[in-house]
GULUM-138073 format. One line per field, with one value per atom (N, C-alpha, C): residue number from 1; residue in one letter; x, z, y. Coordinates in steps of 0.2 Angstrom, whole numbers, plus 5000, padded with zeros to 4 digits. Atoms other than C-alpha are relative to their C-alpha. Example, Ala and Ser with C-alpha at 12.3 -4.5 7.8 and 13.67 -1.06 7.14 Angstrom:
BEGIN
marlo = c(1:1:1:2:2:2)
gudren = c(a:a:a:s:s:s)
X = c(5004:5062:5004:4996:5068:4996)
Z = c(5000:5039:5000:4999:5036:5003)
Y = c(4994:4978:5006:4994:4995:5005)
//
This chain:
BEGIN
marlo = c(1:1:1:2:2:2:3:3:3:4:4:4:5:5:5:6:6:6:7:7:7:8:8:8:9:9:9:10:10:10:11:11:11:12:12:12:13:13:13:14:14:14:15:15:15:16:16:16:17:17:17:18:18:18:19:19:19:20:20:20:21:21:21:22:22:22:23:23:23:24:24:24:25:25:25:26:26:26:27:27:27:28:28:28:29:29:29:30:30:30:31:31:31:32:32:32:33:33:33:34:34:34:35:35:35:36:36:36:37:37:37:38:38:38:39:39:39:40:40:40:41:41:41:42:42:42:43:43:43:44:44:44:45:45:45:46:46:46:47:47:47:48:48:48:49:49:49:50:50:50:51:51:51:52:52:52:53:53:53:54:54:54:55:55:55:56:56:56:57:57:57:58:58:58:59:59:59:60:60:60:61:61:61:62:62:62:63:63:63:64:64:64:65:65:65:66:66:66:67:67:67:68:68:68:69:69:69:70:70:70:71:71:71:72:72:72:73:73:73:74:74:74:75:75:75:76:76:76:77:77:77:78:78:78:79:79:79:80:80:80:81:81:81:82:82:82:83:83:83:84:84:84:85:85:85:86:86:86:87:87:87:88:88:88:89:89:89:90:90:90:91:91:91:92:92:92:93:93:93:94:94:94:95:95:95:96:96:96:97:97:97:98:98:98:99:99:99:100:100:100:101:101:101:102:102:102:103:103:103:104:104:104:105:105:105:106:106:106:107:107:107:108:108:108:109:109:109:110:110:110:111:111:111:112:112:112:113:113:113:114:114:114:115:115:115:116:116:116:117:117:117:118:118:118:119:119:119:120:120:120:121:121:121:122:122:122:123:123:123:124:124:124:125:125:125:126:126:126:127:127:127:128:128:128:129:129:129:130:130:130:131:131:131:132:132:132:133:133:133:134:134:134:135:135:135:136:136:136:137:137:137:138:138:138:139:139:139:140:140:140:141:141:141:142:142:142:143:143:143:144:144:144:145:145:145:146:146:146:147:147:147:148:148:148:149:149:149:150:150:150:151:151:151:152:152:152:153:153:153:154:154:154:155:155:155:156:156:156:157:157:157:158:158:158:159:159:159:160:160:160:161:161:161:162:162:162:163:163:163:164:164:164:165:165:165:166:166:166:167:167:167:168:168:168:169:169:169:170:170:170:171:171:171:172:172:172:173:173:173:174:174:174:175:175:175:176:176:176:177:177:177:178:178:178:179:179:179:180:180:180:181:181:181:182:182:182:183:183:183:184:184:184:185:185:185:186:186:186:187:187:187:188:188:188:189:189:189:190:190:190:191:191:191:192:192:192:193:193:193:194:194:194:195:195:195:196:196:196:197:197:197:198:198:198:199:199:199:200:200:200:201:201:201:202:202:202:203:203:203:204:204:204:205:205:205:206:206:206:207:207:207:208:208:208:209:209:209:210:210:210:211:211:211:212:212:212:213:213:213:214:214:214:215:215:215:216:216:216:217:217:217:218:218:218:219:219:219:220:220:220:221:221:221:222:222:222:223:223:223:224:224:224:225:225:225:226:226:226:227:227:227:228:228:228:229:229:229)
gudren = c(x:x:x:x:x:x:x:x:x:x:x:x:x:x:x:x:x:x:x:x:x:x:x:x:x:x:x:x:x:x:x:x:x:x:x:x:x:x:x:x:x:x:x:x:x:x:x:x:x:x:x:x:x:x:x:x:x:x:x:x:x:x:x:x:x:x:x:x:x:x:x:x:x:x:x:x:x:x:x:x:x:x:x:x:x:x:x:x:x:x:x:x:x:x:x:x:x:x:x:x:x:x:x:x:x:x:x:x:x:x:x:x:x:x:x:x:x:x:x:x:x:x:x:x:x:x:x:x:x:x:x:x:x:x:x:x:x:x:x:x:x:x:x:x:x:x:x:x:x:x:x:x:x:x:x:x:x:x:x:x:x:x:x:x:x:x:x:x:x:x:x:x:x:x:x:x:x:x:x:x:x:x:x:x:x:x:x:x:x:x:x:x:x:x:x:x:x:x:x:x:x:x:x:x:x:x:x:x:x:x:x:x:x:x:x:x:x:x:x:x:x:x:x:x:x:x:x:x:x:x:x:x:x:x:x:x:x:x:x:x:x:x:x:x:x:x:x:x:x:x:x:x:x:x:x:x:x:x:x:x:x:x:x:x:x:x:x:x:x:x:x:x:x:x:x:x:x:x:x:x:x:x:x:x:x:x:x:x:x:x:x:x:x:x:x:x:x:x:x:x:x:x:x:x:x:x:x:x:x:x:x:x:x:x:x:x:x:x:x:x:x:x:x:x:x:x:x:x:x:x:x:x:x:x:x:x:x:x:x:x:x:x:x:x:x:x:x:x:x:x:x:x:x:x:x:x:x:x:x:x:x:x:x:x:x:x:x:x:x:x:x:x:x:x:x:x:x:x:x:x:x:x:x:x:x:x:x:x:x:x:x:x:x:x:x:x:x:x:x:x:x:x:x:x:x:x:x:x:x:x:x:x:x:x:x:x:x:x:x:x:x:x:x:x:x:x:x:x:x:x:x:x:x:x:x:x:x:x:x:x:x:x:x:x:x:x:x:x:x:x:x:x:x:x:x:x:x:x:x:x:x:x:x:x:x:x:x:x:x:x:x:x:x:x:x:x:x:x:x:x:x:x:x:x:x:x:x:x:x:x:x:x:x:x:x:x:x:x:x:x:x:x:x:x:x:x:x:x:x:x:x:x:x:x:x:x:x:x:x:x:x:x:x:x:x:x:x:x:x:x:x:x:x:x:x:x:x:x:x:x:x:x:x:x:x:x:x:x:x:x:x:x:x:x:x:x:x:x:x:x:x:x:x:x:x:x:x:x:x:x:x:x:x:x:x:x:x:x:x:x:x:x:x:x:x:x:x:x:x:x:x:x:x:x:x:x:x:x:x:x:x:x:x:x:x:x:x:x:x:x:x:x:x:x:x:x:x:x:x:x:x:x:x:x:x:x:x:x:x:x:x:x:x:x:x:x:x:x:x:x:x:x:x:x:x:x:x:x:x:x:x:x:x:x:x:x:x:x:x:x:x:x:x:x:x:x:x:x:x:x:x:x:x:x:x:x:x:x:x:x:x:x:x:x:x:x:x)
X = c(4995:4845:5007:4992:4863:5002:4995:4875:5007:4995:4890:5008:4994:4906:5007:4994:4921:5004:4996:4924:4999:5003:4924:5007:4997:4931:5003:5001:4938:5007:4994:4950:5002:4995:4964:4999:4999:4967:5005:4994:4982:5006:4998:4990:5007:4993:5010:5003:4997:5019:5006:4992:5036:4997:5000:5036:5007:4995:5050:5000:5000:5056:5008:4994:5072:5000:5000:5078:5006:4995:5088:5004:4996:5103:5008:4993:5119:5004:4996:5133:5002:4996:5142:5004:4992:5159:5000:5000:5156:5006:4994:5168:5003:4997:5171:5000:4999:5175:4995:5005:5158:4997:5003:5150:4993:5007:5132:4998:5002:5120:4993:5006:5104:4995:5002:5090:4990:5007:5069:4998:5002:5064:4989:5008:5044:4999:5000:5037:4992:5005:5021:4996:5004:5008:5003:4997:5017:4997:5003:5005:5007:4995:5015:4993:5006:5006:5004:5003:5003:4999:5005:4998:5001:5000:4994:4994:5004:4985:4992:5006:4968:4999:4999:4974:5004:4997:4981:4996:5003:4980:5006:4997:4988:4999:4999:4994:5003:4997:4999:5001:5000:5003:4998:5004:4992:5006:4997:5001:5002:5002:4995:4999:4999:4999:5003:4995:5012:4998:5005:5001:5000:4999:5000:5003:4996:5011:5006:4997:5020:5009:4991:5040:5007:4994:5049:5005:4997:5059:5002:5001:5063:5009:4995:5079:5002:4996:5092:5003:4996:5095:5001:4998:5100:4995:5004:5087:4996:5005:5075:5002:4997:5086:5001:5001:5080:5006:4995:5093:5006:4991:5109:4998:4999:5111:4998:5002:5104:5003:4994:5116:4997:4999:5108:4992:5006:5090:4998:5001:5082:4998:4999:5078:4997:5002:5066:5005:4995:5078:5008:4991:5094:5003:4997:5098:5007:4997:5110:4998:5005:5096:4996:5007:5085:4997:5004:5072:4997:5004:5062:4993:5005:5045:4997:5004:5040:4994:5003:5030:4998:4997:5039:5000:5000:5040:5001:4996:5049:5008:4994:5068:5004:4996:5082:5007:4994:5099:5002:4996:5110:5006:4993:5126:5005:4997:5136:5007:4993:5151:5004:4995:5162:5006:4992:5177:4999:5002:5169:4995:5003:5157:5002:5000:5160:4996:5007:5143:4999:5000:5142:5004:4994:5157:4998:5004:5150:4997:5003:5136:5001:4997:5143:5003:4996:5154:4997:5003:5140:4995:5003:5129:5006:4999:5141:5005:5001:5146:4996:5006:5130:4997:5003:5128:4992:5006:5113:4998:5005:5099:4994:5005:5084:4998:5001:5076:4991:5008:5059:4999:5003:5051:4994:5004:5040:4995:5004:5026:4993:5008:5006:4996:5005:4992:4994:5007:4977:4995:5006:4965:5002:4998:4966:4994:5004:4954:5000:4999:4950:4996:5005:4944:5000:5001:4939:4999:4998:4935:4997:5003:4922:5005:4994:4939:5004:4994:4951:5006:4995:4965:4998:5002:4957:5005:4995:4969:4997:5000:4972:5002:4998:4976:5002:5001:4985:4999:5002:4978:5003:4998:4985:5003:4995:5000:5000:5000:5000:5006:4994:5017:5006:4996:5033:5007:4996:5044:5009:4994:5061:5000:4999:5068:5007:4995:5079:5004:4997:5093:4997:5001:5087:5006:4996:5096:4995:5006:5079:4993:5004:5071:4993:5004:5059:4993:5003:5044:4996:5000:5040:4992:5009:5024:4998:5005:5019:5003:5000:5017:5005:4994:5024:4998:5002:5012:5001:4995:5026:4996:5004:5019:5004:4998:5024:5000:5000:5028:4994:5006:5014:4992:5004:5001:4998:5004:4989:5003:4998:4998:4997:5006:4980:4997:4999:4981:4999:4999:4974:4996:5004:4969:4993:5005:4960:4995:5006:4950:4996:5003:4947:4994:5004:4940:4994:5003:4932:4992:5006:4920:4998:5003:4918:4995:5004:4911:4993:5005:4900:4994:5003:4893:4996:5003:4889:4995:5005:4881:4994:5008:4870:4995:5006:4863:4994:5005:4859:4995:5003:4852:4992:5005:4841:4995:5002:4837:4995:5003:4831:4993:5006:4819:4996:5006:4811:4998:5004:4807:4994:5003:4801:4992:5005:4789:4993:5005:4783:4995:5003:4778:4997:5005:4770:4994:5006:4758:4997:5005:4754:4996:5005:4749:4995:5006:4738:4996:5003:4732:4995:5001:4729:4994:5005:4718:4994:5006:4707:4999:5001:4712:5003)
Z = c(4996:4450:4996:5004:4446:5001:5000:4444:5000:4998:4452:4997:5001:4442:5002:4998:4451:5003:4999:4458:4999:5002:4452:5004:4996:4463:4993:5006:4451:5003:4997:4456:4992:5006:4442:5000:5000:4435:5001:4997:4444:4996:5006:4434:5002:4999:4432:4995:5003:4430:5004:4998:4432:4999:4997:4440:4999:4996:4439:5001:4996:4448:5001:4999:4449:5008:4993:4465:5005:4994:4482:5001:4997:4481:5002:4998:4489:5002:4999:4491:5008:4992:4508:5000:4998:4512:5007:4994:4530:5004:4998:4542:4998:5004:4534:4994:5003:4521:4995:5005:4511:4997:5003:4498:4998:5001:4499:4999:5005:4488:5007:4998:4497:4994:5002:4489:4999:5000:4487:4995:5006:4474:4999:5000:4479:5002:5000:4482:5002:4997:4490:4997:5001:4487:4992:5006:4471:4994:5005:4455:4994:5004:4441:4993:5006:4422:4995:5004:4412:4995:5006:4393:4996:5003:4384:4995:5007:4367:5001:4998:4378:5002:4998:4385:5005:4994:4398:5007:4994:4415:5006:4992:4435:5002:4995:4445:5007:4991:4464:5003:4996:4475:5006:4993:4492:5006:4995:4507:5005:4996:4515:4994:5007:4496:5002:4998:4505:5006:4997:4519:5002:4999:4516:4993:5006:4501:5003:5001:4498:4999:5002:4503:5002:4998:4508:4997:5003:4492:4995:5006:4483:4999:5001:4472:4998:5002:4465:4993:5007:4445:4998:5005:4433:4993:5006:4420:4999:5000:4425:4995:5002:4418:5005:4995:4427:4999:5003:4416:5001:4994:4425:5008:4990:4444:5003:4996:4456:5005:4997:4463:5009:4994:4481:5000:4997:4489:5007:4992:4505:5003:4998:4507:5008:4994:4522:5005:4995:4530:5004:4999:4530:4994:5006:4513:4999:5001:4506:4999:4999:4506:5006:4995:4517:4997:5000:4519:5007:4992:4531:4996:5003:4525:5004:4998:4528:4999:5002:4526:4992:5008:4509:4996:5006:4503:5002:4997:4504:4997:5001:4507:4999:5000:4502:5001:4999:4508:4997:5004:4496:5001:5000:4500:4994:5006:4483:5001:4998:4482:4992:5004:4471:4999:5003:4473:4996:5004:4466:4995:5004:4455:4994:5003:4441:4998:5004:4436:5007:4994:4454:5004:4998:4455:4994:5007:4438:5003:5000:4446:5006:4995:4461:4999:5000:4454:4995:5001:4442:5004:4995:4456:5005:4995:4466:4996:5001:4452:4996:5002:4448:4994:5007:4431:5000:4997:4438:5004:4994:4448:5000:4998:4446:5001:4997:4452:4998:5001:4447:5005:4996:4454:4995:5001:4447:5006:4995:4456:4997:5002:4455:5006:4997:4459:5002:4998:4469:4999:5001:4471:4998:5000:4465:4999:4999:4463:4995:5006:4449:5000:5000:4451:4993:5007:4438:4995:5010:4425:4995:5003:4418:4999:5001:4417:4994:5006:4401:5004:4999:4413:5007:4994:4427:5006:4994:4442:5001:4998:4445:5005:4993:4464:5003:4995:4468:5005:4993:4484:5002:4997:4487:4995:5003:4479:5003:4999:4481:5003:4997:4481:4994:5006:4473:5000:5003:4462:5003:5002:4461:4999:5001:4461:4994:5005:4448:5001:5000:4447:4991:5007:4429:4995:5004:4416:4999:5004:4410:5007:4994:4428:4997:5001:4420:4993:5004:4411:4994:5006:4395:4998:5000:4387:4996:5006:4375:5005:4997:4383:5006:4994:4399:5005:4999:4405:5000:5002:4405:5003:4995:4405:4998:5003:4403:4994:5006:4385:4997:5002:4387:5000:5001:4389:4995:5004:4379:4999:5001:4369:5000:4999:4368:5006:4993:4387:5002:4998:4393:5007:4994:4414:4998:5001:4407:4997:5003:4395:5003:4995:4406:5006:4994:4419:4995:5003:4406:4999:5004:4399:5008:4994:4418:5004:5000:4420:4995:5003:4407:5001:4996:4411:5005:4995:4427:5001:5003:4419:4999:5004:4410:5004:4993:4424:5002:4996:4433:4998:5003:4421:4997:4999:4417:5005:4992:4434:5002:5000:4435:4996:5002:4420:5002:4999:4425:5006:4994:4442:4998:5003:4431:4999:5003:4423:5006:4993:4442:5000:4996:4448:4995:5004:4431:4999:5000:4432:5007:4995:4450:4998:5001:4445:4998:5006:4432:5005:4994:4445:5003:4994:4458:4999:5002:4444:4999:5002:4440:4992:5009:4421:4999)
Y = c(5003:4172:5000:4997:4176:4994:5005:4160:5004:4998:4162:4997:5004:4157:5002:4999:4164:4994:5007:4148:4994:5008:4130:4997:5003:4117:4992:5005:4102:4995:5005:4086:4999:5001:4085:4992:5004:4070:4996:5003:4065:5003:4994:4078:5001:4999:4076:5006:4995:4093:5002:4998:4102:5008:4993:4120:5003:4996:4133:5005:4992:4148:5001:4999:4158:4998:5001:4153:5003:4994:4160:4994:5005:4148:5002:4999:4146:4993:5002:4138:4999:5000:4131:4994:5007:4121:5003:5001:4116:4998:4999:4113:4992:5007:4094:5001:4999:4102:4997:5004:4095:5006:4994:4105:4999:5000:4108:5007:4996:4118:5002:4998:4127:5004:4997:4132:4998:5000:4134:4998:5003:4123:5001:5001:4124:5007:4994:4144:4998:4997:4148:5008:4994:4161:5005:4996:4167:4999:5003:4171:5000:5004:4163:5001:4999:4168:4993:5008:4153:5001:5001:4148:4996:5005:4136:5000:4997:4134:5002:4998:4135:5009:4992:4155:5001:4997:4163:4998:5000:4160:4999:4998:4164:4993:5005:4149:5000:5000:4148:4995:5002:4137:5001:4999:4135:4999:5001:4138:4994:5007:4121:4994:5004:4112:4993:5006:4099:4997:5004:4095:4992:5008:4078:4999:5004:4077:4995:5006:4061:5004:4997:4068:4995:5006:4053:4997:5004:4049:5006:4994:4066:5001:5000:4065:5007:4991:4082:4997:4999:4082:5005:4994:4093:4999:5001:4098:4995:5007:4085:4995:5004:4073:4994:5006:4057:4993:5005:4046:4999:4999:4051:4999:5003:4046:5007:4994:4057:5003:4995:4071:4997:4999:4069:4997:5002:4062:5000:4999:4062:4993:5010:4042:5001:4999:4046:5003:4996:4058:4997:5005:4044:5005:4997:4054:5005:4995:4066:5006:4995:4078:5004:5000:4085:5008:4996:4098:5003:4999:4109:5005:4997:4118:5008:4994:4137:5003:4998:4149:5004:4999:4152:4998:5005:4136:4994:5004:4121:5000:4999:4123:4994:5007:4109:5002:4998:4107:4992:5002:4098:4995:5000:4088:4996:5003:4085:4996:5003:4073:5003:4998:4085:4997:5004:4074:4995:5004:4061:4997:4998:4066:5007:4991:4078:5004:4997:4080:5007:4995:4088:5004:4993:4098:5003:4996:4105:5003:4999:4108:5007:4994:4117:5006:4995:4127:5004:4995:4134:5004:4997:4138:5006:4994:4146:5007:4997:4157:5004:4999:4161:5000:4998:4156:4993:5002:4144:5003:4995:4153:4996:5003:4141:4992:5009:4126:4999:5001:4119:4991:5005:4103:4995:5004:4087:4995:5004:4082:5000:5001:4077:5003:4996:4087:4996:5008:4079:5003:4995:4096:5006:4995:4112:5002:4995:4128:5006:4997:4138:5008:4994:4157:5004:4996:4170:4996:5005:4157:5005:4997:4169:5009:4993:4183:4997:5001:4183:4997:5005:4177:5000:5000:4168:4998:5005:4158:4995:5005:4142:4998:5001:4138:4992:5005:4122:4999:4999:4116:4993:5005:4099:4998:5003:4090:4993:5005:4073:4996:5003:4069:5005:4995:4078:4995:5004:4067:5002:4999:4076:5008:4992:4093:5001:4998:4102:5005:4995:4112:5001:5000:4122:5007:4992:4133:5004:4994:4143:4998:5002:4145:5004:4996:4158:4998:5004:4152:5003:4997:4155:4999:4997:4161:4996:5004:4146:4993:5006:4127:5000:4999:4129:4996:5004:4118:4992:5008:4102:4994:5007:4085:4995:5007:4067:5001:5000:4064:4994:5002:4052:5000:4996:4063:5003:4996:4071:5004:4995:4083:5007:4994:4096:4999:5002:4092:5008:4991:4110:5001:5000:4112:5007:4995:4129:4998:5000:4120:4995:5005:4107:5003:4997:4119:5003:4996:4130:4995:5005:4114:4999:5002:4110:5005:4993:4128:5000:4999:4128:4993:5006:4110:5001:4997:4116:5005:4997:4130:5001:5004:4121:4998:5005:4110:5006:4994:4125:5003:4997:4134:4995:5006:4117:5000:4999:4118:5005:4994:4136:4998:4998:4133:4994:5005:4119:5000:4998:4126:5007:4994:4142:4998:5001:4130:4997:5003:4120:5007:4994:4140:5001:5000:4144:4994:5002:4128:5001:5000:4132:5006:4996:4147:5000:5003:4139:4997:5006:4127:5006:4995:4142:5004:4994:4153:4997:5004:4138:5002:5000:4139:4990)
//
């Protein structure tokens, strides 16, 4: 009997990370002369390569990841810097924020108070001439799904997000090949979902395999039993 490790199924441990992505944003001065930012902070369907001191490995988000995530309260920094005032929010849809969710992703529309912020007229006016292009996102994972584990670089598929903290406009949307996997600073710094999954792989392996021979052994004494030995 062949045991099948292409997929292992595994609930994270509430598992707080920050994603980014070069993103499609734009500028807009409406007809009340307000300035707001657009742009895709969350992406769908897109592998994204990974590594951390455990290996390499592909990430995605599930199309159906926001489902039931927790979106009622999501503020707009700059460089996940929580410490400064938050450029914009959505405050259950009374906000400066809003949102709508595709087939893409999820999109945010932004209204900055450039006149009296300067943090936000900074921000505006690197966005609109493009020396900002990314946006990433902090949120927690509740399910995900791990295939190829028994491949050199297998995929990890969020499938459910919990809830998403805040979105970022960032300068280095593009993610880089060593610990890119951002956590709390109060997390375990050998904090690794591959290896997490890999031992939960091999565990599961074992059992199996447990399994197998000790039914190995039932069919060998029936035999015994059967021959009148």
């Amino acid at each position: 009997m062949t045991i099948k490790k292409n997929k292992v199924r595994k609930q994270s441990q509430n598992e707080l990370v920050t994603r980014q992505y070069t993103a499609t944003f734009r500028t807009v001065e409406d007809s009340e002369n307000e300035s707001i930012i657009e742009g895709i902070p969350i992406v769908f369907n897109q592998n994204t390569k990974l590594q951390d001191w455990a290996g390499e490995y592909y990430e995605r988000i599930d199309p159906h990841a926001l489902d039931n995530a927790d979106l009622k309260d999501i503020r707009l920094f700059i460089n996940h810097d929580t410490n400064k005032i938050a450029l914009a929010r959505t405050k259950n849809g009374k906000g400066t924020m809003s949102f709508n969710i595709d087939e893409e992703g999820l999109h945010i529309k932004a209204v900055l108070d450039t006149e009296n912020n300067q943090e936000a007229r900074s921000l505006y006016s690197a966005i609109k001439r493009g020396d900002m292009d990314g946006m990433s996102f902090m949120f927690r994972i509740k399910s995900q799904e791990w295939l190829d584990l028994d491949t050199d670089c297998p995929t990890r598929v969020i499938k459910e997000i919990s809830i998403v903290h805040e979105v970022s406009v960032v300068n280095f949307p593009a993610y880089p090949q060593t610990s890119i996997d951002a956590r709390d600073n109060s997390e375990e710094t050998e904090y690794s979902p591959l290896a997490e999954a890999r031992k939960a792989l091999s565990e599961e392996t074992d059992t199996r395999s447990k399994e197998l021979l000790e039914i190995e052994k039932m069919k060998n004494q029936n035999l015994l039993k059967l021959g009148g030995i």
